[in-house]
PyMOL Python script that loads the backbone (N, CA, C, O; Angstrom):
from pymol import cmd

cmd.read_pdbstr("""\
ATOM      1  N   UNK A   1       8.790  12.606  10.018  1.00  0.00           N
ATOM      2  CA  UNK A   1       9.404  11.365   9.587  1.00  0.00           C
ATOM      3  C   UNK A   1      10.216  10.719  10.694  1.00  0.00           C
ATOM      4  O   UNK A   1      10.661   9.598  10.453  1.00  0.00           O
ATOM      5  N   UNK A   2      10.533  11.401  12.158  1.00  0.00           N
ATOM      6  CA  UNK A   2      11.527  10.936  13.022  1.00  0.00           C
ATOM      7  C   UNK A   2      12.346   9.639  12.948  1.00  0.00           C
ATOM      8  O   UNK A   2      13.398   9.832  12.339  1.00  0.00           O
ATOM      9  N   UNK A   3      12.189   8.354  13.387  1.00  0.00           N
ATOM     10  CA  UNK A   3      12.917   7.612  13.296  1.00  0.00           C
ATOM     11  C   UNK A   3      13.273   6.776  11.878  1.00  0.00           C
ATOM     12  O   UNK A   3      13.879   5.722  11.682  1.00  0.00           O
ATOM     13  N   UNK A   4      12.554   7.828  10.897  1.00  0.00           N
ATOM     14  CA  UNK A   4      12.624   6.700   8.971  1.00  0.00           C
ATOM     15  C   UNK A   4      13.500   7.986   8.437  1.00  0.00           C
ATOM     16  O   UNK A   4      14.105   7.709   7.401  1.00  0.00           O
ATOM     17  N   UNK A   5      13.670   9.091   8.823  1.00  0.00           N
ATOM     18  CA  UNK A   5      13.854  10.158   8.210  1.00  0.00           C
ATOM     19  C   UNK A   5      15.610   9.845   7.109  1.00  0.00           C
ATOM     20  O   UNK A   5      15.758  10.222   5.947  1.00  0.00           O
ATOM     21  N   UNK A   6      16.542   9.176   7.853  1.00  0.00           N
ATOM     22  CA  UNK A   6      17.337   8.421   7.719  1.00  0.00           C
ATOM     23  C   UNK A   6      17.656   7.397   6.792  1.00  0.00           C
ATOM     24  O   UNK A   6      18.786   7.203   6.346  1.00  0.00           O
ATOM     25  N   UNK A   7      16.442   6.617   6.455  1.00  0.00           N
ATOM     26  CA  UNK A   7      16.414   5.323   5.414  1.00  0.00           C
ATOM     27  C   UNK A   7      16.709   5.829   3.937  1.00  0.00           C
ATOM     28  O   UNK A   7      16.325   6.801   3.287  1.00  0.00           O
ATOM     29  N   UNK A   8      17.200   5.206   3.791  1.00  0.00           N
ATOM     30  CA  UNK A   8      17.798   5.436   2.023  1.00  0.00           C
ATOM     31  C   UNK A   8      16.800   4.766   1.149  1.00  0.00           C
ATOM     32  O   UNK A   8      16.345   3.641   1.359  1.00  0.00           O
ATOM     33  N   UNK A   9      16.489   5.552   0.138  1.00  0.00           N
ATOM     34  CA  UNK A   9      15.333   5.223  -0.564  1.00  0.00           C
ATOM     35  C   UNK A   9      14.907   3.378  -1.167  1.00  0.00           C
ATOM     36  O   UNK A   9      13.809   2.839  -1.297  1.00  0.00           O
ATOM     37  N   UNK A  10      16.417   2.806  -1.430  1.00  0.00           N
ATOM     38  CA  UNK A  10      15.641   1.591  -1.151  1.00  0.00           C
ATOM     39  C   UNK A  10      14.886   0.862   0.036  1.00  0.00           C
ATOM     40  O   UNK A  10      13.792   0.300   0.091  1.00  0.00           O
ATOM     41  N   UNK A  11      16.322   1.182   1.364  1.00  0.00           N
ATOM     42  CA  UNK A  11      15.401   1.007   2.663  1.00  0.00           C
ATOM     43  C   UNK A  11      13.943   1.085   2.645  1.00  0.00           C
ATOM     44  O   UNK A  11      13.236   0.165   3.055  1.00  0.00           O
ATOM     45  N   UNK A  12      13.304   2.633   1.976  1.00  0.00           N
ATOM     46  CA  UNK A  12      12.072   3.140   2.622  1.00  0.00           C
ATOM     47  C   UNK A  12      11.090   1.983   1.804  1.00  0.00           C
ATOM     48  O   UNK A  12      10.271   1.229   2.329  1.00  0.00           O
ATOM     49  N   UNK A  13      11.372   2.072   0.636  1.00  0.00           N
ATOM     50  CA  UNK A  13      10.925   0.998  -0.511  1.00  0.00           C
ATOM     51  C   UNK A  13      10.842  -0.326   0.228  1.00  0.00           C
ATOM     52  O   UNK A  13       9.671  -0.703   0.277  1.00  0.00           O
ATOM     53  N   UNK A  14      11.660  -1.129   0.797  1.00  0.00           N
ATOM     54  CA  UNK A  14      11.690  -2.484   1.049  1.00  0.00           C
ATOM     55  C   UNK A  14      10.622  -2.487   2.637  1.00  0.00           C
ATOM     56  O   UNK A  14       9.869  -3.412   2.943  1.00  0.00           O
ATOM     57  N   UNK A  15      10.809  -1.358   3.358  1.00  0.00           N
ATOM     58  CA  UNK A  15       9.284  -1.343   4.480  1.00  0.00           C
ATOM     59  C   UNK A  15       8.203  -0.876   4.160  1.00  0.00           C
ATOM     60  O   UNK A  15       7.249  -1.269   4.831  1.00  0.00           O
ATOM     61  N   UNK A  16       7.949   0.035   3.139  1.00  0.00           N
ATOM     62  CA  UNK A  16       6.908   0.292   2.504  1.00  0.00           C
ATOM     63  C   UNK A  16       6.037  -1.059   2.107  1.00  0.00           C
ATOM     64  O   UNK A  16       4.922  -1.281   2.579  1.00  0.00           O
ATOM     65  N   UNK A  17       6.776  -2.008   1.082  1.00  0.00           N
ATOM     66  CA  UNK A  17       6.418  -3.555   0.692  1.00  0.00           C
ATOM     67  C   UNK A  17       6.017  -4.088   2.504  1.00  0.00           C
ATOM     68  O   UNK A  17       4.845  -4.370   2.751  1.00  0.00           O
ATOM     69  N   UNK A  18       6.690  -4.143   3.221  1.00  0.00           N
ATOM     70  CA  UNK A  18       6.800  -4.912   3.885  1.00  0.00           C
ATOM     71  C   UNK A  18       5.675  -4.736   4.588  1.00  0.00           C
ATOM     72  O   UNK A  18       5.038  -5.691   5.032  1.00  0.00           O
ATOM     73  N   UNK A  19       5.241  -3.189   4.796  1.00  0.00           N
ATOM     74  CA  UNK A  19       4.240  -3.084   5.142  1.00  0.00           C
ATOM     75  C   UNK A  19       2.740  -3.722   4.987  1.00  0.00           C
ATOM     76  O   UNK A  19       1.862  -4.347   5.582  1.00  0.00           O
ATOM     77  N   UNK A  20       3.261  -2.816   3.180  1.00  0.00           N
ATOM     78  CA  UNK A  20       1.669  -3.830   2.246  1.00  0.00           C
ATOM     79  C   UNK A  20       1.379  -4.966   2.638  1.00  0.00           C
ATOM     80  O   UNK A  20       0.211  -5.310   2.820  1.00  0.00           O
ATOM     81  N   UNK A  21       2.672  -5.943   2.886  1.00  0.00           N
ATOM     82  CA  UNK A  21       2.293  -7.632   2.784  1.00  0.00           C
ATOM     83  C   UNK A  21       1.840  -7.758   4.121  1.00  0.00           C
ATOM     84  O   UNK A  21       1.022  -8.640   4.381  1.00  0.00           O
ATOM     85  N   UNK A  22       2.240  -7.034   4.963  1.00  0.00           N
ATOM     86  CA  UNK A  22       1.280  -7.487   6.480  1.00  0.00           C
ATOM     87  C   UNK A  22       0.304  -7.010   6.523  1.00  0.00           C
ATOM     88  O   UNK A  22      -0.500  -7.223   7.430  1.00  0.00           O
ATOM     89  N   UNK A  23       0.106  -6.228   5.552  1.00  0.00           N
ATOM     90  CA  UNK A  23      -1.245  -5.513   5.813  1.00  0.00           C
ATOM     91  C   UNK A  23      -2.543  -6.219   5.014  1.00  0.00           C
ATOM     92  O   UNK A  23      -3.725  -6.369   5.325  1.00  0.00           O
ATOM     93  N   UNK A  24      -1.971  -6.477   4.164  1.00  0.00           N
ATOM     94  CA  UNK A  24      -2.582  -7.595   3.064  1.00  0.00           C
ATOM     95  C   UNK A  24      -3.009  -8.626   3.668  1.00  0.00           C
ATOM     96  O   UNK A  24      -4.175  -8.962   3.876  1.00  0.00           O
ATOM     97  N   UNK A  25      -1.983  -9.165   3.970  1.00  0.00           N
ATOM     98  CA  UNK A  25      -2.589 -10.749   4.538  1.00  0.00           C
ATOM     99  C   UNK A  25      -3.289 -10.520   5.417  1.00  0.00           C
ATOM    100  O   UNK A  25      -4.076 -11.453   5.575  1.00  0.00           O
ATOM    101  N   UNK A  26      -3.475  -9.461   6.348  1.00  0.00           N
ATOM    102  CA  UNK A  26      -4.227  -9.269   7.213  1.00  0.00           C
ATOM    103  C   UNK A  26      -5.969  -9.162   7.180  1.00  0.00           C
ATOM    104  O   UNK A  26      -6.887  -9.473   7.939  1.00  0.00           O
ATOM    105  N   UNK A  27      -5.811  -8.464   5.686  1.00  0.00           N
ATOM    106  CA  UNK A  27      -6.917  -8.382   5.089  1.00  0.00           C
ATOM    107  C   UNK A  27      -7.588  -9.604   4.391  1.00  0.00           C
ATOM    108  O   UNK A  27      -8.775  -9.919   4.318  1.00  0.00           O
ATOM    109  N   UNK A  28      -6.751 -10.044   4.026  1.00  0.00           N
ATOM    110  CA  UNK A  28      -7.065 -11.317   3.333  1.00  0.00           C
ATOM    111  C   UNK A  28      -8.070 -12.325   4.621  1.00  0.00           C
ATOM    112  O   UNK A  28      -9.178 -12.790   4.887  1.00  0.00           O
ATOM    113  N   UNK A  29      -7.329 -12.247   4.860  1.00  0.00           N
ATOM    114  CA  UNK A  29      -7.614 -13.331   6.651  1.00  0.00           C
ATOM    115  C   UNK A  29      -8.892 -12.528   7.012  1.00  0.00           C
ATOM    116  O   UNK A  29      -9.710 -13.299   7.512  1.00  0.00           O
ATOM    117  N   UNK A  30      -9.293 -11.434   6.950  1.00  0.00           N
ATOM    118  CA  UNK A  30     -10.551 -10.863   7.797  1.00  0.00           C
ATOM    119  C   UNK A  30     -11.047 -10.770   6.718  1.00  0.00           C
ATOM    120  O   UNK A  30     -12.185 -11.191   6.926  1.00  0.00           O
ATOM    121  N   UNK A  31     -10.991 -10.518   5.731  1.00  0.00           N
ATOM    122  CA  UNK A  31     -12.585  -9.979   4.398  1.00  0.00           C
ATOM    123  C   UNK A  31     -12.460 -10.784   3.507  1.00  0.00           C
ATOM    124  O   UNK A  31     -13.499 -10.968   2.873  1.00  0.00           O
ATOM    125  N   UNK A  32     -11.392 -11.492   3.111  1.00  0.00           N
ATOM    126  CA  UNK A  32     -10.767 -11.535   1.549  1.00  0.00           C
ATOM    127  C   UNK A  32     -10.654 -11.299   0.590  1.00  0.00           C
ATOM    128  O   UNK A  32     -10.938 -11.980  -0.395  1.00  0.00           O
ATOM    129  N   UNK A  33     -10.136 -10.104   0.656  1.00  0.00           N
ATOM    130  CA  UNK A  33     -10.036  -9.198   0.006  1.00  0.00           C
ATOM    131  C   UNK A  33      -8.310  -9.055  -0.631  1.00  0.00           C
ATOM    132  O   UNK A  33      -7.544  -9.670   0.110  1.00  0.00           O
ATOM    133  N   UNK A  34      -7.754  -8.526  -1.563  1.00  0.00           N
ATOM    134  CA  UNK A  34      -6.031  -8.621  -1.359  1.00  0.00           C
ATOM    135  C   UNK A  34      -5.838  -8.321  -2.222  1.00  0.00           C
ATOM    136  O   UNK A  34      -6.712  -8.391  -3.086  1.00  0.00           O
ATOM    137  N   UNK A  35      -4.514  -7.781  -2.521  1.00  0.00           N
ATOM    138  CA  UNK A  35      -3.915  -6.398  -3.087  1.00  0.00           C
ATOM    139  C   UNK A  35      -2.190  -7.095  -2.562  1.00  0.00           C
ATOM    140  O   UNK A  35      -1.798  -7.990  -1.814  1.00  0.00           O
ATOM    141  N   UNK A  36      -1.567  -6.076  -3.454  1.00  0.00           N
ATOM    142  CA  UNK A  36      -0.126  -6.150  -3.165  1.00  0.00           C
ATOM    143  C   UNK A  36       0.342  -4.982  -3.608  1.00  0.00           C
ATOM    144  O   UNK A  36      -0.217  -4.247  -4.423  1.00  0.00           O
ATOM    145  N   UNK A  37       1.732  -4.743  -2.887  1.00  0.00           N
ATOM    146  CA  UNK A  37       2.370  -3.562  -3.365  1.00  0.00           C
ATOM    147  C   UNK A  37       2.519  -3.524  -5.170  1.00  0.00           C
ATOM    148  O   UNK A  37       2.605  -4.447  -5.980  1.00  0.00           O
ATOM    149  N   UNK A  38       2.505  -2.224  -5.325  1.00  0.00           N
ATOM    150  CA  UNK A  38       3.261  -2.294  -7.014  1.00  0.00           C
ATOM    151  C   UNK A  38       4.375  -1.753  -7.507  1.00  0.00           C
ATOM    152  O   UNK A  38       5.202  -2.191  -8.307  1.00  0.00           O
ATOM    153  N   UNK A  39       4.244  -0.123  -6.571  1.00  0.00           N
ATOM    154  CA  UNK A  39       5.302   0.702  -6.830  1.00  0.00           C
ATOM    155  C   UNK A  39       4.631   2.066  -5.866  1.00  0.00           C
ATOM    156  O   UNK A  39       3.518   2.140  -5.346  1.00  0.00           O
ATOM    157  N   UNK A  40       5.662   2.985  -5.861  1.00  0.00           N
ATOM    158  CA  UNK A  40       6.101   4.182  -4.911  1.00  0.00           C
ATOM    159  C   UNK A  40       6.283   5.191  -5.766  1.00  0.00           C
ATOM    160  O   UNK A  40       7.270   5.271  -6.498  1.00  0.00           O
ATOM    161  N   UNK A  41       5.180   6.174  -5.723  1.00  0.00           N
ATOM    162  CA  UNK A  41       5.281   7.636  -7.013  1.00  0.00           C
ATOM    163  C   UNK A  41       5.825   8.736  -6.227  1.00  0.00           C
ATOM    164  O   UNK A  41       5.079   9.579  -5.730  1.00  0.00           O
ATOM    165  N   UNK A  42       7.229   8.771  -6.076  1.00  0.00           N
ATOM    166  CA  UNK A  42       7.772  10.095  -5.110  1.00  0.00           C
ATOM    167  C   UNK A  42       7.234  11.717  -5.465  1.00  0.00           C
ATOM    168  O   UNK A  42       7.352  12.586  -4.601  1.00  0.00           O
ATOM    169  N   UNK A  43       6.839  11.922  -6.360  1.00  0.00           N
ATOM    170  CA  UNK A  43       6.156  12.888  -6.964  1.00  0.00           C
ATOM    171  C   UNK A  43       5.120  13.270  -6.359  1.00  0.00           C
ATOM    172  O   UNK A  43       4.836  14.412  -5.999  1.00  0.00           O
ATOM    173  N   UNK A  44       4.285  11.907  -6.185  1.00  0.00           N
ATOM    174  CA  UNK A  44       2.949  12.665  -5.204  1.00  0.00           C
ATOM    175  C   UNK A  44       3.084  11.935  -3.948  1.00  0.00           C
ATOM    176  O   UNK A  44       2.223  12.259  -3.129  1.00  0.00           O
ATOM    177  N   UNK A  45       3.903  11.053  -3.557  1.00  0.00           N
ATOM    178  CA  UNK A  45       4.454  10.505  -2.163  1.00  0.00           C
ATOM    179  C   UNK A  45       3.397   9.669  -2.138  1.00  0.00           C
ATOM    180  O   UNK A  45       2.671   9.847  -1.160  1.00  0.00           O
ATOM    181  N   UNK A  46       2.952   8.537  -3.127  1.00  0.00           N
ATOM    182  CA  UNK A  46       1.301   8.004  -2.926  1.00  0.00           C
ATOM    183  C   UNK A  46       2.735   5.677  -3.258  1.00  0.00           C
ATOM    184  O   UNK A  46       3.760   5.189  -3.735  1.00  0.00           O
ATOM    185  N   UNK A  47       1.335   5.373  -2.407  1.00  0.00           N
ATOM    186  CA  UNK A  47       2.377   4.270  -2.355  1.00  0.00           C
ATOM    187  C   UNK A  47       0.935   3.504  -3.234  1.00  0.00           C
ATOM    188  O   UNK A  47      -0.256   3.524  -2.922  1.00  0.00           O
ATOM    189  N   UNK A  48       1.341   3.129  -3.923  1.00  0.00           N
ATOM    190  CA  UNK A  48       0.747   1.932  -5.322  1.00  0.00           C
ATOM    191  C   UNK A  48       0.167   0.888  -5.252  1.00  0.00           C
ATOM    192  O   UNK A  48       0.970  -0.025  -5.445  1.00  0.00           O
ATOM    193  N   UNK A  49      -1.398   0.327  -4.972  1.00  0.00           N
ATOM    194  CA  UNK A  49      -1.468  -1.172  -4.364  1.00  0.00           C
ATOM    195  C   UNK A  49      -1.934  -1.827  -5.337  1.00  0.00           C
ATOM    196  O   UNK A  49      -1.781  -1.161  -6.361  1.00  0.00           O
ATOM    197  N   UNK A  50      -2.307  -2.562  -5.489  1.00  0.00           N
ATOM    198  CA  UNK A  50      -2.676  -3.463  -7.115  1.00  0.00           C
ATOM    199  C   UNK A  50      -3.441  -4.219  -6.489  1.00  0.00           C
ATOM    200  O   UNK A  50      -3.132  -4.690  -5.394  1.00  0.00           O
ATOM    201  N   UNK A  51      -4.387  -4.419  -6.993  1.00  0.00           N
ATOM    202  CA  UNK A  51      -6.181  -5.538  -6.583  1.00  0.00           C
ATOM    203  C   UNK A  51      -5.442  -6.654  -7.051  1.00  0.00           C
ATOM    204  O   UNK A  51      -5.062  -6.582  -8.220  1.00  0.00           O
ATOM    205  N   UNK A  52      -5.090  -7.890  -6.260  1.00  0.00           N
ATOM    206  CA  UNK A  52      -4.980  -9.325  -7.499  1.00  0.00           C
ATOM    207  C   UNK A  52      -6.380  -9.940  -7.854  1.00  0.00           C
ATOM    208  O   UNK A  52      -7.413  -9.988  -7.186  1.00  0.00           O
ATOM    209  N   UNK A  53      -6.122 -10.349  -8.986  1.00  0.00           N
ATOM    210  CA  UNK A  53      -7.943 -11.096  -9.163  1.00  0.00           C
ATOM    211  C   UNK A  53      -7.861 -12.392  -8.102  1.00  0.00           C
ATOM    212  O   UNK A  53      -8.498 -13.383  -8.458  1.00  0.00           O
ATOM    213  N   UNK A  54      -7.312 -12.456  -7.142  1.00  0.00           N
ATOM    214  CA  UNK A  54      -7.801 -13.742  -6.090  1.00  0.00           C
ATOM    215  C   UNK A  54      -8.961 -13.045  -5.473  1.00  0.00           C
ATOM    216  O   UNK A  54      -9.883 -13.778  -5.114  1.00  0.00           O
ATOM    217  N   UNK A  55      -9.104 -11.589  -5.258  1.00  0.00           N
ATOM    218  CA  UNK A  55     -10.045 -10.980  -4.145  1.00  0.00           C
ATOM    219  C   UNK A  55     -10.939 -11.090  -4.437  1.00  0.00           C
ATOM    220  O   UNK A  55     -11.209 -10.939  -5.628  1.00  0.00           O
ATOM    221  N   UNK A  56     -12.133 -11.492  -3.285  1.00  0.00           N
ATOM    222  CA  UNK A  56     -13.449 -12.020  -3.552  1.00  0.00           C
ATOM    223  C   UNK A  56     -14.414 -10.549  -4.173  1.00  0.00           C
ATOM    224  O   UNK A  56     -15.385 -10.820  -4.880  1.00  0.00           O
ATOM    225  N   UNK A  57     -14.158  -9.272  -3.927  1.00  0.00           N
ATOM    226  CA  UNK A  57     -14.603  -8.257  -3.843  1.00  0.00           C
ATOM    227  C   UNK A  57     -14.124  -7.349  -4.435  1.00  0.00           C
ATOM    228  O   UNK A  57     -13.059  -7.849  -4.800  1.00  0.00           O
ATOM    229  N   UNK A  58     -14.143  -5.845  -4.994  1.00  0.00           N
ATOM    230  CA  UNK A  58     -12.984  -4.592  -5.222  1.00  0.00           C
ATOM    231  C   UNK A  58     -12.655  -3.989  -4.055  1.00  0.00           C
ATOM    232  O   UNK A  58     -13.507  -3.583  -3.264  1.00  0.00           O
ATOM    233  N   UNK A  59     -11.240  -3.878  -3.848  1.00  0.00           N
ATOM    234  CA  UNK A  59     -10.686  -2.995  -3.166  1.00  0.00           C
ATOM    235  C   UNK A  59     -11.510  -1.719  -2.673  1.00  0.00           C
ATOM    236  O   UNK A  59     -12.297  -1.184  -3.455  1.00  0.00           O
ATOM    237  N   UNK A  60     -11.400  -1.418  -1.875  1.00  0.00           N
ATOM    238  CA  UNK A  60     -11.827   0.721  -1.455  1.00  0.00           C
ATOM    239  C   UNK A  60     -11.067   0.738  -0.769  1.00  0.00           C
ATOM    240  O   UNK A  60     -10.468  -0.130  -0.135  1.00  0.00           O
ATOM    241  N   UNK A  61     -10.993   2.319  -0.871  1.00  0.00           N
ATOM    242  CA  UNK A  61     -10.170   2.880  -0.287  1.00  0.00           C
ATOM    243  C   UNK A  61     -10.258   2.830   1.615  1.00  0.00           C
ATOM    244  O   UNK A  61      -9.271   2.996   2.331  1.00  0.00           O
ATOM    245  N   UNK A  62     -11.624   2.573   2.108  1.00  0.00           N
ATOM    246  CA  UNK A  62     -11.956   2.414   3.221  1.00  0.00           C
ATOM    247  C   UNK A  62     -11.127   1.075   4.010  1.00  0.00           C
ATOM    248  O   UNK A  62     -10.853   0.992   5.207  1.00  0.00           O
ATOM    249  N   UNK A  63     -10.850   0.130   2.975  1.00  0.00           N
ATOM    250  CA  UNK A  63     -10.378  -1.345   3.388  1.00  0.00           C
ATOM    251  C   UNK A  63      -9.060  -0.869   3.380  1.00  0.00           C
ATOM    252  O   UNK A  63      -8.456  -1.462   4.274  1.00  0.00           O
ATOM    253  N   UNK A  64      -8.156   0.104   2.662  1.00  0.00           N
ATOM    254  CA  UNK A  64      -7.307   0.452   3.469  1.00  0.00           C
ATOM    255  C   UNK A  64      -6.441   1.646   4.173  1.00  0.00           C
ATOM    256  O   UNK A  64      -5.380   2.244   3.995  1.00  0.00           O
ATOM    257  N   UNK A  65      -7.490   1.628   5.040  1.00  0.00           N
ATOM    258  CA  UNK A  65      -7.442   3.042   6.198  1.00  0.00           C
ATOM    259  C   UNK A  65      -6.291   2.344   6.830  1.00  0.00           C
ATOM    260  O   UNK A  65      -5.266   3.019   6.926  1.00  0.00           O
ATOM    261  N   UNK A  66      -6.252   0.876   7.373  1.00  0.00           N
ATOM    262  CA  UNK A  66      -5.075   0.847   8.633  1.00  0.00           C
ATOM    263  C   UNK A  66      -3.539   0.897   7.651  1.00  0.00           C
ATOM    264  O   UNK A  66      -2.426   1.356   7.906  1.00  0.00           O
ATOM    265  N   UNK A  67      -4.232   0.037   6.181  1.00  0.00           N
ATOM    266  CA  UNK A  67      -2.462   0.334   5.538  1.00  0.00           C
ATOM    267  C   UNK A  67      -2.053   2.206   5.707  1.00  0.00           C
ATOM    268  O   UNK A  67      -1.029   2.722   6.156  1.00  0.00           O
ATOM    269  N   UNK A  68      -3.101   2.751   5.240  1.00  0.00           N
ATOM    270  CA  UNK A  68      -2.604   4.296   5.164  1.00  0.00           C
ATOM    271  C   UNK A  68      -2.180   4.627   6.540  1.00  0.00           C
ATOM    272  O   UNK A  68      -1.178   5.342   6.550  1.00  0.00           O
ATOM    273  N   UNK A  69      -2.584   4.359   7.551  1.00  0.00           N
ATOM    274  CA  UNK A  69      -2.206   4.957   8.487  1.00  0.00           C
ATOM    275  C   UNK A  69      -0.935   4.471   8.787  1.00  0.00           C
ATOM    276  O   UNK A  69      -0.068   5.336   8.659  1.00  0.00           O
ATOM    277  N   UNK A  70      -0.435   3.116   9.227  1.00  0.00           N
ATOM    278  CA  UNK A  70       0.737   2.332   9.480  1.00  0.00           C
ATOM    279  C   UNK A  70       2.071   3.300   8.524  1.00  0.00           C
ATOM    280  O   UNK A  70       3.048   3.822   9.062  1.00  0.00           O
ATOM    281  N   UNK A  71       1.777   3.330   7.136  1.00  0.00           N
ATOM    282  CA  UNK A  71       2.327   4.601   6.269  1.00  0.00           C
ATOM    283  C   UNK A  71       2.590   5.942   6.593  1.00  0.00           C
ATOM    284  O   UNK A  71       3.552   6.519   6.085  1.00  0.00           O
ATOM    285  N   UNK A  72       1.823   6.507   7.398  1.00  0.00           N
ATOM    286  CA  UNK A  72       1.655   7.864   7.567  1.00  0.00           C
ATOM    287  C   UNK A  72       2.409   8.226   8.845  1.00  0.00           C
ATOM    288  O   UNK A  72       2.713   9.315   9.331  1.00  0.00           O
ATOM    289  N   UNK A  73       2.621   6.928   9.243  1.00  0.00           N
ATOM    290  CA  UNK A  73       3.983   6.907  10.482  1.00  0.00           C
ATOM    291  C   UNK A  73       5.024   7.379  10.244  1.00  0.00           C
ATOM    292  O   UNK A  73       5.699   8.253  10.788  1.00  0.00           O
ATOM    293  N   UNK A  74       5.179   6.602   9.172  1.00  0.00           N
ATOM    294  CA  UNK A  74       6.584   6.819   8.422  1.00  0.00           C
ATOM    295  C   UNK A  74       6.825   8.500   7.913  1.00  0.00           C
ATOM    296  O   UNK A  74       7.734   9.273   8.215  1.00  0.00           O
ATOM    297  N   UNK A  75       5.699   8.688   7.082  1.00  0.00           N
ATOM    298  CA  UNK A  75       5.820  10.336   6.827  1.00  0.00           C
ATOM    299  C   UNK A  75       4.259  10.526   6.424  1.00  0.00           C
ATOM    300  O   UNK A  75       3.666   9.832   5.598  1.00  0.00           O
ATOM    301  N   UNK A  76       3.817  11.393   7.025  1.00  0.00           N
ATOM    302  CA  UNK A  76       2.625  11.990   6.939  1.00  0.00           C
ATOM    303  C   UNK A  76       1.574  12.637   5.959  1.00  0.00           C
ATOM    304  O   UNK A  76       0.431  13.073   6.100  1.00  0.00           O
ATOM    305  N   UNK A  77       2.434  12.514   4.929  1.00  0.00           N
ATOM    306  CA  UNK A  77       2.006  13.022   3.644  1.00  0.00           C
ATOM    307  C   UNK A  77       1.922  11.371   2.255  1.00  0.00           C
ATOM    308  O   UNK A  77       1.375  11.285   1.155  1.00  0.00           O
ATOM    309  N   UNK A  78       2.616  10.525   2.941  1.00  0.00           N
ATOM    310  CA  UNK A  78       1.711   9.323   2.019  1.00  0.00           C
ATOM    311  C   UNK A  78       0.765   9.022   1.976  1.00  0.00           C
ATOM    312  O   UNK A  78       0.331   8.779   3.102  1.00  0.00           O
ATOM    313  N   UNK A  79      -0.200   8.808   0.900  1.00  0.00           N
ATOM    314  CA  UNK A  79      -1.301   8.647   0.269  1.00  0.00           C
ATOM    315  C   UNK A  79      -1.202   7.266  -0.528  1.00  0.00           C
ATOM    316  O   UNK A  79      -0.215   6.756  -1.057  1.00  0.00           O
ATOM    317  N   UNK A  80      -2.761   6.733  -0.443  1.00  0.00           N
ATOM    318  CA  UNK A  80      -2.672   5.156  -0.912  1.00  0.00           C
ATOM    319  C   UNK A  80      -2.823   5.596  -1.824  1.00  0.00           C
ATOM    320  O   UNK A  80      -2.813   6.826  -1.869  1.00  0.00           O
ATOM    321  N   UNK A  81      -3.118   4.557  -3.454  1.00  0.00           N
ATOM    322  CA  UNK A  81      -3.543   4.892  -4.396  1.00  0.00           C
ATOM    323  C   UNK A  81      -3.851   2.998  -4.962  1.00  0.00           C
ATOM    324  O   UNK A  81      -3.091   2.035  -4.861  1.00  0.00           O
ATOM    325  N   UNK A  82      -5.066   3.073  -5.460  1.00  0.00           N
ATOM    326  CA  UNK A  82      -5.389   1.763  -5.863  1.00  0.00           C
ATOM    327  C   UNK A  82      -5.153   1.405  -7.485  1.00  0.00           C
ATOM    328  O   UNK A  82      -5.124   2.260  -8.369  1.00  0.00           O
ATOM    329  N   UNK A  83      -5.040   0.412  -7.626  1.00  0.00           N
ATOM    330  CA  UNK A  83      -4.575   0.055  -9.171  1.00  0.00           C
ATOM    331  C   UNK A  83      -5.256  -1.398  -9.364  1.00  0.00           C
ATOM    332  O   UNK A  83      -4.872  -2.383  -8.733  1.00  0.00           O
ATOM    333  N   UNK A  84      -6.321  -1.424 -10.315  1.00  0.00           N
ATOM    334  CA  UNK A  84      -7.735  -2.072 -10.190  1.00  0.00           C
ATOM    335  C   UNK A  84      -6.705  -2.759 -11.561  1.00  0.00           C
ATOM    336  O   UNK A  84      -5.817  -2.206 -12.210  1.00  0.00           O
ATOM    337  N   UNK A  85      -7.364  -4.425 -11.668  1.00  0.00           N
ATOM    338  CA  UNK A  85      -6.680  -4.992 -12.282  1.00  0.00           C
ATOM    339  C   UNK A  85      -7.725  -4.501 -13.972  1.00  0.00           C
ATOM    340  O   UNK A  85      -7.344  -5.005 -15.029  1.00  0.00           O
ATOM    341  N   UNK A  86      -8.570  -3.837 -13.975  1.00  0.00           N
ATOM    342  CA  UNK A  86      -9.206  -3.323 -15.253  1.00  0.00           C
ATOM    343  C   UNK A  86      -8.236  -2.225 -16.069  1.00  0.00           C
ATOM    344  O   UNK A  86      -8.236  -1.987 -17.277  1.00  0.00           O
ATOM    345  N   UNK A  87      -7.272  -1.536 -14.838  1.00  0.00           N
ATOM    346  CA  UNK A  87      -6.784  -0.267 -15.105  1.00  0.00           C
ATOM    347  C   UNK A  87      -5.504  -0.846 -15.891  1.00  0.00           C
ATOM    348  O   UNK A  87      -5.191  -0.410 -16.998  1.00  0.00           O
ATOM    349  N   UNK A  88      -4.858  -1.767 -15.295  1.00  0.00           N
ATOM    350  CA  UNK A  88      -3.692  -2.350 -15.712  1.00  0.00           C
ATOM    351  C   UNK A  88      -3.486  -2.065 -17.476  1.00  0.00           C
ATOM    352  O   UNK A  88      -4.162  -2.636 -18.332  1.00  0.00           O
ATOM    353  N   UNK A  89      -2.374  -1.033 -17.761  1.00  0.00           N
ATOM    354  CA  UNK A  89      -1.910  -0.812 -19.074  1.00  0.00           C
ATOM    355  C   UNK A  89      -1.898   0.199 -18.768  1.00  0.00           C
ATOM    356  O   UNK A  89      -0.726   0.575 -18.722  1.00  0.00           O
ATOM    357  N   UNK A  90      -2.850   1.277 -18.386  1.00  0.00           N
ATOM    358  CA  UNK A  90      -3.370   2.693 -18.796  1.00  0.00           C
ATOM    359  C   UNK A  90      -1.819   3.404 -18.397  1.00  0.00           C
ATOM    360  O   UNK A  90      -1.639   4.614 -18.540  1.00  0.00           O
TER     361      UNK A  90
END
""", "prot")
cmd.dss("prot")
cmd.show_as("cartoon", "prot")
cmd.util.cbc("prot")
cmd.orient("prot")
């Protein structure tokens, strides 16, 4: 975790987001594809992305290898996890 090890759990929360959204738009801009943060499950250390229905396509997990990695900076054991707007309720 070296230089995040420090951040107080909202901290980690508010770059976690901050992450998603650059990572997002990034995606958006190259595939159009897009997702947004949702939430952070400390339990399994998995960070939450939500499909919006703007995306031309479904999410995979392959589209986001660079968010996971940019994440895995931070601590090495976060895991993406997708949240498909079909799933929404469950």
């Amino acid at each position: 975790m070296s230089k995040y090890k420090d951040l107080t759990k909202k901290q980690f929360i508010e770059l976690v987001k901050d992450i998603c959204a650059e990572e997002s738009a990034e995606l958006l801009v190259e595939t159009g594809l897009d997702y947004k943060f949702d939430h952070y499950d400390p339990e399994v250390k998995a960070v939450v992305v939500k499909e919006l229905d703007t995306t031309i396509s479904p999410i995979t997990y392959e589209s986001l290898k660079p968010l996971e990695k940019r994440l895995q900076e931070i601590n090495s054991r976060l895991v993406v996890y997708i949240l498909y707007e079909s799933q929404e309720g469950i």
